[in-house]
C-alpha positions in Angstrom: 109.3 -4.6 84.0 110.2 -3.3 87.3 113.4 -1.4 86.3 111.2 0.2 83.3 108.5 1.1 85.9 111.3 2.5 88.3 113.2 4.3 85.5 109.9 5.9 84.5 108.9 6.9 87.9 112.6 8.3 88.2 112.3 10.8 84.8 108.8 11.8 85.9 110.7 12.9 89.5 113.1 14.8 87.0 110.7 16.7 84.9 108.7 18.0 88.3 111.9 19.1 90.1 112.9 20.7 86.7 109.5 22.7 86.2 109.4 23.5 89.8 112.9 25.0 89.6 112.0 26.9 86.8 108.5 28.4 88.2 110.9 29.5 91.1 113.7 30.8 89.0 110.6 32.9 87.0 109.1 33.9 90.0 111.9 35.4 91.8 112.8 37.1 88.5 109.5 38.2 88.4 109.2 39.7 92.2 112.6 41.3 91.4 111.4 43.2 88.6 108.4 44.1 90.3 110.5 45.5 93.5 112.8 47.0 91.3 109.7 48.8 89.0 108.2 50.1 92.2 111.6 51.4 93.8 112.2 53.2 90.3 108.9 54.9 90.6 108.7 55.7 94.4 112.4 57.6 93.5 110.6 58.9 90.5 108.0 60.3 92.4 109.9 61.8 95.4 111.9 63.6 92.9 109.5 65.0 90.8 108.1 66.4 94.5 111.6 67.8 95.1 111.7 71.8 93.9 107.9 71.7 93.4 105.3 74.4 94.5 103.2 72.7 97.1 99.5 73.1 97.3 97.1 75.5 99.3 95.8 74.9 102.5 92.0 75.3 103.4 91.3 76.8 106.1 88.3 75.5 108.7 88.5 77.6 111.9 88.8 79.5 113.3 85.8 82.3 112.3 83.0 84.5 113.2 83.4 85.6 116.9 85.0 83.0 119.3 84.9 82.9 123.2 88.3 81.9 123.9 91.7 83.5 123.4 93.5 80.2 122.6 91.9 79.0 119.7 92.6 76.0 117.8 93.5 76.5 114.1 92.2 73.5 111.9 93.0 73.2 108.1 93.3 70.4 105.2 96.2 68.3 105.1 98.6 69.5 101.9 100.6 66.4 100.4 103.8 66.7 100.2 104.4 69.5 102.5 106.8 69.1 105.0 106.4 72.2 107.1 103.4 74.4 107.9 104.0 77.7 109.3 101.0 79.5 111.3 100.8 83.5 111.5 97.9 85.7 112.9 98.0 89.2 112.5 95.7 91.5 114.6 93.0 94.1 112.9 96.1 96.6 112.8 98.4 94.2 111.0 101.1 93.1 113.9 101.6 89.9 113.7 100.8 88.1 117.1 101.6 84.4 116.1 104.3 83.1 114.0 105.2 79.9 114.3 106.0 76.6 111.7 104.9 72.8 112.5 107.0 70.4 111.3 104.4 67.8 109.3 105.6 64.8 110.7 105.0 66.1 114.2 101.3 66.6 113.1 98.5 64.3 113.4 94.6 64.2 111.6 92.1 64.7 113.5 89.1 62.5 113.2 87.6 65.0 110.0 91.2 64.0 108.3 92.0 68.3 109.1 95.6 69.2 110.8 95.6 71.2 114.0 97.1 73.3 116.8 96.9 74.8 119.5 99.7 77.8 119.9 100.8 78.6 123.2 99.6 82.4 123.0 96.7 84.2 124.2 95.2 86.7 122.4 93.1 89.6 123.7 89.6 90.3 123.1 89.3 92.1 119.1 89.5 91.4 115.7 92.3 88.2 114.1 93.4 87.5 110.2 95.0 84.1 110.2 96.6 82.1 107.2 98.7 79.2 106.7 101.8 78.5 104.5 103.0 74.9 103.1 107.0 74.4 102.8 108.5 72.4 100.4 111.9 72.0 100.1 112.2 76.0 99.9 109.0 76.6 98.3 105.7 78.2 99.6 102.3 78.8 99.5 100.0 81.3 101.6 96.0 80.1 102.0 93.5 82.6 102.0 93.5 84.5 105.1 90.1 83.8 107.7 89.1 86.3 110.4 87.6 85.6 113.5 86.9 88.2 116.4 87.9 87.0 119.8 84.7 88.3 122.6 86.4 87.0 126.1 82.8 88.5 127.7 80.7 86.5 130.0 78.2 89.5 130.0 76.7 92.3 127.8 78.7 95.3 127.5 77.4 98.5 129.1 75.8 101.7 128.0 77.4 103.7 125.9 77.8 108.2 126.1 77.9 109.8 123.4 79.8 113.1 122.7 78.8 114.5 119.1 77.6 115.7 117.0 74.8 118.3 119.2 73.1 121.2 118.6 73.8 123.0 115.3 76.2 121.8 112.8 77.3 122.9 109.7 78.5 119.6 107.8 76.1 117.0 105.9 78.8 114.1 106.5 78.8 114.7 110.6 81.5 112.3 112.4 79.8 110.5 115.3 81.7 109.9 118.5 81.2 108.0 121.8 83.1 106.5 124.8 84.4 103.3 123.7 82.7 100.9 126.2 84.5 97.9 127.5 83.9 94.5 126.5 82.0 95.2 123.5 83.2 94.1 120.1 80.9 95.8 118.3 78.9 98.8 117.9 75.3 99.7 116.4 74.8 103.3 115.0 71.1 104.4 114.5 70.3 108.0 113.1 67.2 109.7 112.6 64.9 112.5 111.4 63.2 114.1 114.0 60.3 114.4 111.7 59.9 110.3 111.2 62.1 108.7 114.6 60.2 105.3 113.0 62.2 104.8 110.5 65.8 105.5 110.9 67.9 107.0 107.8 70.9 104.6 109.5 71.0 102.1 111.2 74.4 99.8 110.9 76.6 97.9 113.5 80.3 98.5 113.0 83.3 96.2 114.1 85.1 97.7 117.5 88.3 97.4 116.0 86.9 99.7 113.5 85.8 102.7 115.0 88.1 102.6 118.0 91.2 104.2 118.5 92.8 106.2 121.4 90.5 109.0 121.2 87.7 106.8 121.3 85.2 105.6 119.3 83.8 107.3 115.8 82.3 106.4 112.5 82.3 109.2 109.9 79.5 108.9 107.6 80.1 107.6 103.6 76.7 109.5 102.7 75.2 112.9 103.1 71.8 113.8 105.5 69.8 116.5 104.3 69.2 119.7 106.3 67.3 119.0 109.0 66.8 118.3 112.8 68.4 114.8 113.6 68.6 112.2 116.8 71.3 109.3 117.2 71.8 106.7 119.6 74.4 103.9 119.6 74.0 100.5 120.9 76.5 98.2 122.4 76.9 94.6 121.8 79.1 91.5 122.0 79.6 87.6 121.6 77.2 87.5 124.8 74.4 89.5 123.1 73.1 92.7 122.3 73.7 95.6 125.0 71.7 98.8 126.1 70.4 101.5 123.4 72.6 105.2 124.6 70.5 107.8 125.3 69.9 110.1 122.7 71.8 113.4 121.1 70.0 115.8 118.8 71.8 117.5 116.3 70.5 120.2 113.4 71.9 120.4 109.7 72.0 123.7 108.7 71.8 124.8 105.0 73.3 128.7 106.0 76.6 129.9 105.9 78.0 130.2 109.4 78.3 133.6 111.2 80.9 136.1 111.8 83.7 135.0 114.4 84.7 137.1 117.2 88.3 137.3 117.4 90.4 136.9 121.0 94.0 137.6 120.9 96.1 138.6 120.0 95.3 142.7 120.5 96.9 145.5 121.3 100.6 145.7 122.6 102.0 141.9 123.2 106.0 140.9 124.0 106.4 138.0 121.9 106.9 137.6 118.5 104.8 134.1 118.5 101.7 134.6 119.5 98.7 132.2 119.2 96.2 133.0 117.8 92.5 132.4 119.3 88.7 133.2 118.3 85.7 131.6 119.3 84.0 128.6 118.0 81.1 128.0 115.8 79.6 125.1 115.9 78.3 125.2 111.9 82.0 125.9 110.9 83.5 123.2 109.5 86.7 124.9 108.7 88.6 128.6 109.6 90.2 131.0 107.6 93.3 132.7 109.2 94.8 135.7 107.6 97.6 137.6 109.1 99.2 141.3 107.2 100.9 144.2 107.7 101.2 147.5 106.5 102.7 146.1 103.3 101.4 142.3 102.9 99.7 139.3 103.7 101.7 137.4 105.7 99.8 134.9 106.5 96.9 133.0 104.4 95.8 129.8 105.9 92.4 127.0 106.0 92.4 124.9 109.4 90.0 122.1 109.7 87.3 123.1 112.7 87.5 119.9 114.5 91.7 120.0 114.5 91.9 123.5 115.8 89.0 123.5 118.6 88.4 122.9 122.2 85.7 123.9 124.1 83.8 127.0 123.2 87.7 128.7 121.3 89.7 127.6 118.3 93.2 128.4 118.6 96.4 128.3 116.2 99.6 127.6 117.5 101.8 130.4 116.7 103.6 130.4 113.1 107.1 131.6 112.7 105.8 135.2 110.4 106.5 138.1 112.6 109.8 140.1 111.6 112.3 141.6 113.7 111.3 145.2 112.8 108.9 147.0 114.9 105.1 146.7 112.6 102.0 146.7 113.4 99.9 143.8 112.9 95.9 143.2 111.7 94.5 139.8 111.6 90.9 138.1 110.8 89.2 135.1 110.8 86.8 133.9 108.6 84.2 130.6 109.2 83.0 127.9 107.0 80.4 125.1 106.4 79.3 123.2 103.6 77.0 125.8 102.6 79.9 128.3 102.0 81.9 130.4 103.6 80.5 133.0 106.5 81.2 136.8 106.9 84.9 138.1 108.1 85.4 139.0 111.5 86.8 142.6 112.4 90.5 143.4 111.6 92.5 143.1 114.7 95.6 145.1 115.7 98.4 144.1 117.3 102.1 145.2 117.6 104.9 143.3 119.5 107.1 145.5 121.6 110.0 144.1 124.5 109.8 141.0 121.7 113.6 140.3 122.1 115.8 139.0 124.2 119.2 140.0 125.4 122.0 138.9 122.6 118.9 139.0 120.3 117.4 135.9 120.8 113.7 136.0 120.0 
């Protein structure tokens, strides 16, 4: 009875070890496959990445106007990508940063967003930024962002303006100023001198703009009617609003402009390149220049007003169109304006005399 009860015990023991072998044996076949499954995909998956356009960064900031010149540049994390390369280009289009991030060297910020902050400093104006995600030799640019940097701790000064004044001959006048330092931006108010209430314009323009190394100027898109006119420009920044100008007063005029008088040159002259000079009106827009001969017109030319005139005289630097042969010379100058062109001025004479050199050099 005992040696059944033993043996009995014994094949129970047997079975157990047997079924427990086998649940092992399953179970490491089991966790194999299941490593090896997830190995084949995770090689799977890194090579369907490999070659593949990444995605498009999104861009956070920064934008608007910003009070520092070493911003930080925050966008969305792009999977996959395993370099980000950062370039800012000023309002002129030089680029001013250009520089690439490996992505493992990058960490999230608390809003799960990528940053950094590049070692340059820009100046006060007007920034495009835009990011592009490397992948194994492919890319993709983000939409750019703009931002102006305003390095100002206090409003920008007055500004003085230069034109347009007193009578002018155009419908599309081009206002100028001194550019004013620190301010980013500028606020252009025009109007009639019949309702000074309610201005016919009254816009803020960018610095970046309407500044360049003449100064400042925006040339209007529109037309004013004839009439009598006041402008004033106000300055501003990231600070605030800055002082109104004082005024200007300019008049449209709907006539033709007058007849030019006519300077040099006259009479007997000694060189064969003469410049030639008249006095300015201010409702010309443009000048007519026309140069002859006994025989021909030698000269037959339209000069833009405001490229041709300083001060109270217009002057054209002298063109290559005398001969070697002792002539005589008439010229004439005739104005114009958006309301047509004025009256000729009287023929002058000239004739060029002593107008060579030794070895006949002119």
């Amino acid at each position: 009875m005992k040696g059944r009860e033993l043996n009995a015990k014994r094949a129970i023991a047997m079975a157990v070890t047997g079924l427990l072998l086998l649940l092992l044996s399953f179970s490491g076949n089991s966790v194999g496959q299941l490593q090896s499954a997830y190995e084949n995909d995770t090689v799977k998956s890194s090579n369907e990445l490999v070659g593949d356009e990444p995605g498009v960064a999104i861009l956070s900031e920064p934008s608007g106007i910003i009070t520092t010149g070493r911003p930080t540049y925050v966008w969305s994390e792009v999977a996959g990508t395993e370099f980000y390369c950062l370039v800012v280009e000023d309002n002129w289009g030089n680029v001013v940063v250009n520089l690439c991030y490996d992505a493992s060297d990058l960490v999230l910020n608390e809003d799960s967003k990528l940053s950094v902050t590049p070692p340059v400093t820009l100046v006060a104006g007007s920034y495009s930024w835009r990011i592009r995600t490397c992948n194994c030799g492919e890319k993709q640019w983000s939409d750019p962002m703009s931002f102006t940097v305003c390095t100002s701790t206090t409003l920008p000064g007055k500004a003085t303006l230069i034109s347009p004044k007193n009578t002018i001959g155009t419908s599309t006048p081009t206002f100028s100023w001194n550019c004013v330092a620190g301010a980013t931006r500028y606020r252009l108010k025009v109007a009639s001198v019949s309702d000074l209430s309610h201005p016919v314009i009254t816009d803020w323009y960018d610095a970046s703009d309407v500044a360049s190394q003449m100064g400042c100027s925006v040339t209007l898109d529109g037309t004013l009617d004839p009439g009598n006119y006041r402008w004033w420009v106000q300055t501003g920044n990231c600070v605030g609003d800055g002082p109104w100008s004082s005024y200007l007063s300019f008049k449209i005029t709907s006539d033709v402009p007058g007849k030019v008088t006519t300077i040099s040159p006259r009479g007997l002259i000694s060189t064969r390149k003469p410049n030639f000079i008249w006095g300015a009106l201010s409702t010309a827009t443009e000048y007519h220049l026309q140069v002859q001969n006994d025989a021909e017109i030698v000269l037959d030319e339209w000069y833009p007003a405001e490229d041709i005139t300083s001060g109270s005289r217009c002057t054209v630097p002298s063109p290559s169109i005398l001969s070697d042969d002792d002539i005589d010379y008439y010229w004439r100058v005739q104005a114009s304006n958006d309301a047509g062109p004025g009256p000729w001025s009287s023929m002058k004479y000239f004739e060029v005399v002593c107008g060579k050199a030794q070895g006949g050099a002119k």
